[in-house]
N, C-alpha and C positions, 0 to 999 in steps of 0.2 A: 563496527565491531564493539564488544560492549567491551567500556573501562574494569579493570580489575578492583577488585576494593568494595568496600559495602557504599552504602548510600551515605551513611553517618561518616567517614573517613572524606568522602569524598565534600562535603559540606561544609567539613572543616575545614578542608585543602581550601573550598574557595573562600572563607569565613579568615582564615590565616595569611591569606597570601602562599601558599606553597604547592600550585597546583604544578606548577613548572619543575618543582623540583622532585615532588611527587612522579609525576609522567617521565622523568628521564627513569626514576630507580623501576618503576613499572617496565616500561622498553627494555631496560640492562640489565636487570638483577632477578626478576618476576616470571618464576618456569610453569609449567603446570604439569611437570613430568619431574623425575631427579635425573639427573644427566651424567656422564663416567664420574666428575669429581665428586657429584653430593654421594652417589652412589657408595665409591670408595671410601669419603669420608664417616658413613655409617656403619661402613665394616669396621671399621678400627674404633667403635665409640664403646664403653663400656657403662654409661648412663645415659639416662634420657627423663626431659620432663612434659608430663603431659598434660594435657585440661581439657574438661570436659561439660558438661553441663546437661541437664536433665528439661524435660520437656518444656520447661516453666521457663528454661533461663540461667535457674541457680545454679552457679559454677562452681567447678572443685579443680584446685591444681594439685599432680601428686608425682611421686619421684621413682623410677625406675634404675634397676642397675642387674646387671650381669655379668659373664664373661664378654671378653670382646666381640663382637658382633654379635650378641644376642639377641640383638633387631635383623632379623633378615629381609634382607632385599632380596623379593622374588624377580622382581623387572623394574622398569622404569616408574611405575605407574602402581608398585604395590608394595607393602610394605607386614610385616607377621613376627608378633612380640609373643612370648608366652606372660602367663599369669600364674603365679603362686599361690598358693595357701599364704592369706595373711590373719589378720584382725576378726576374719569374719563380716565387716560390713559393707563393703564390695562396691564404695559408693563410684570408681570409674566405672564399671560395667554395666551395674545399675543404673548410670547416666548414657551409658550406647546403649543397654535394653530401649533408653525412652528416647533419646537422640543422638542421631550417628556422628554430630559433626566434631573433630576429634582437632587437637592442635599440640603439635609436637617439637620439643626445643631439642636441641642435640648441639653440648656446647665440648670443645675440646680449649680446658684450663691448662692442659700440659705442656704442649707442644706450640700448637698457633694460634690460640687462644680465638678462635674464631666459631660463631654459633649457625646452624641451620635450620630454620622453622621448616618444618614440614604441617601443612593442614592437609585434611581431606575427610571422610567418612570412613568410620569403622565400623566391624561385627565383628560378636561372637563364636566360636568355633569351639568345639567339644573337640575331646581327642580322639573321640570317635571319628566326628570328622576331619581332622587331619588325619586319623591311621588310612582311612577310607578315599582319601586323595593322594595317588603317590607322587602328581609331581608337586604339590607341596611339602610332606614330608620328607622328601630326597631331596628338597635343597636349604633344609635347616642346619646350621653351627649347631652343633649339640655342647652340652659345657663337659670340658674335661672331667674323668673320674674324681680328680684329687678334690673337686667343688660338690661331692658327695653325689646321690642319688637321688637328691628329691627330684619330683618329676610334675609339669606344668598342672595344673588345676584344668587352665582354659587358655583358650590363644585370643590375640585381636588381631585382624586382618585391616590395613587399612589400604583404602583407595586413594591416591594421592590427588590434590586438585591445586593444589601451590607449593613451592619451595622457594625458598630465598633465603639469603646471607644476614647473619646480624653480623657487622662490624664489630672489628677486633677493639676499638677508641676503649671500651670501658671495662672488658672485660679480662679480668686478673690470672698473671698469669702464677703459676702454682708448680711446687714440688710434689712431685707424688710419693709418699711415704708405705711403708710394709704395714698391713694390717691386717691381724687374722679373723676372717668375716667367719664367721657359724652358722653355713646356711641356710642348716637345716633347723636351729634350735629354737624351743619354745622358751628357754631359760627369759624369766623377764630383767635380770641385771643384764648377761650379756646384749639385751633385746632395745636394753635402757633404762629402763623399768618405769618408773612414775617423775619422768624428768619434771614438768613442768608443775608436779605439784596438783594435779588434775584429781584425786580422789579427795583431796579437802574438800569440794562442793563451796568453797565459800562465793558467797554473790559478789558482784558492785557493789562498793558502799557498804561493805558487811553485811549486807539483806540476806 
C-alpha cells in the first residue's frame, strides 16, 4: 500500500528521526474522504484559507469568507465554494486554470479552536453550469437576503484526496465581535483602501 505524503515529507521523516511518529498520525488522523464530524464541522465555518499554485509551482495563499456554510459539502468526497467579483486578478482560479491541486484550511477561533486541512483537486464551474446540474444546485446554503444580492461570478468544485486535523496546541482562541461587512461595496475606504502604502511605488533601498 503506498505511504501517504509526498517523497520530500517522507525523507525528512527518515532524515529527522520521526518516521514513527509520522506513520501513527497517517494510520489515526489521515482520511481520504471527510467523514460525519469534518463534514459537520464545515457547515458551521464561515471562512476558509486556500492555496494554490500555478503550473510552474508559484504559489498564492488567499482568504475566503461567507455566511456559514458557504462551502458546501455535496458528499464525502466533494466539496463547492462560489467566487465573487473581486480585484479583477483572479490569481486562485488562474492557478486551477493551470493546476488543479488545491489545499484548504478551515480553522474555528471561536468555539474549539481546532483547524481542518482539506487537499484535493479543483475546477471551474460557470453558473451555467451549475444552473444546468440540478443536483448540485439544490443542495447549495444560499446566503440570507439581509447579506444583499450579489450573486457568485464562478464556483470551484473540489475533489477531496485528504483530510486531517490541525491540533488545537497553538491556535488562539477569540471573541467574535459585531461587524458590519458591505458586501457588496466598491467603496475603497470601507474596502480598506491603500492600507499598506502600495501606490508610493517606492523600491528597496529607495531605488
Amino acid at each position: 500500500m503506498k505511504k501517504p505524503g509526498s517523497k520530500g515529507e517522507h525523507d525528512l521523516q527518515k532524515k529527522l528521526a520521526t518516521e514513527k511518529r509520522a506513520l501513527a498520525f497517517y494510520n489515526s488522523q489521515l482520511l481520504n474522504h471527510l467523514n460525519p464530524e469534518m463534514r459537520q464541522f464545515i457547515a458551521e465555518q464561515e471562512m476558509v484559507f486556500i492555496s494554490t499554485s500555478d503550473s510552474k509551482g508559484e504559489c498564492d495563499a488567499s482568504f475566503r469568507a461567507g455566511h456559514t456554510g458557504f462551502v458546501t459539502v455535496l458528499n464525502e468526497k466533494t466539496l463547492l465554494f462560489p467566487e465573487y467579483r473581486g480585484n479583477g486578478v483572479l490569481a486562485s482560479m488562474g492557478n486551477i486554470s493551470e493546476n488543479p491541486h488545491i489545499g484548504m484550511f478551515f480553522v474555528d477561533f471561536y468555539q474549539s479552536s481546532i483547524g481542518l486541512h482539506v487537499n484535493g483537486k479543483a475546477g471551474i464551474l460557470s453558473n451555467e453550469d451549475l444552473a444546468a446540474d440540478l443536483d448540485l444546485s439544490g443542495k447549495i446554503k444560499w446566503p440570507p437576503e439581509k447579506l444583499g444580492s450579489r450573486k457568485p461570478a464562478s464556483w470551484i468544485k473540489v475533489e477531496v484526496e485528504e483530510a486531517y486535523i490541525h491540533c488545537s496546541k497553538h491556535i488562539p482562541l477569540m471573541q467574535k465581535k459585531d461587524k458590519t461587512i458591505h458586501w457588496e461595496t466598491d467603496d475603497e475606504k470601507l474596502k480598506g483602501g491603500d492600507f499598506f502604502n502600495a501606490k508610493s511605488r517606492t523600491e528597496p533601498d529607495g531605488k
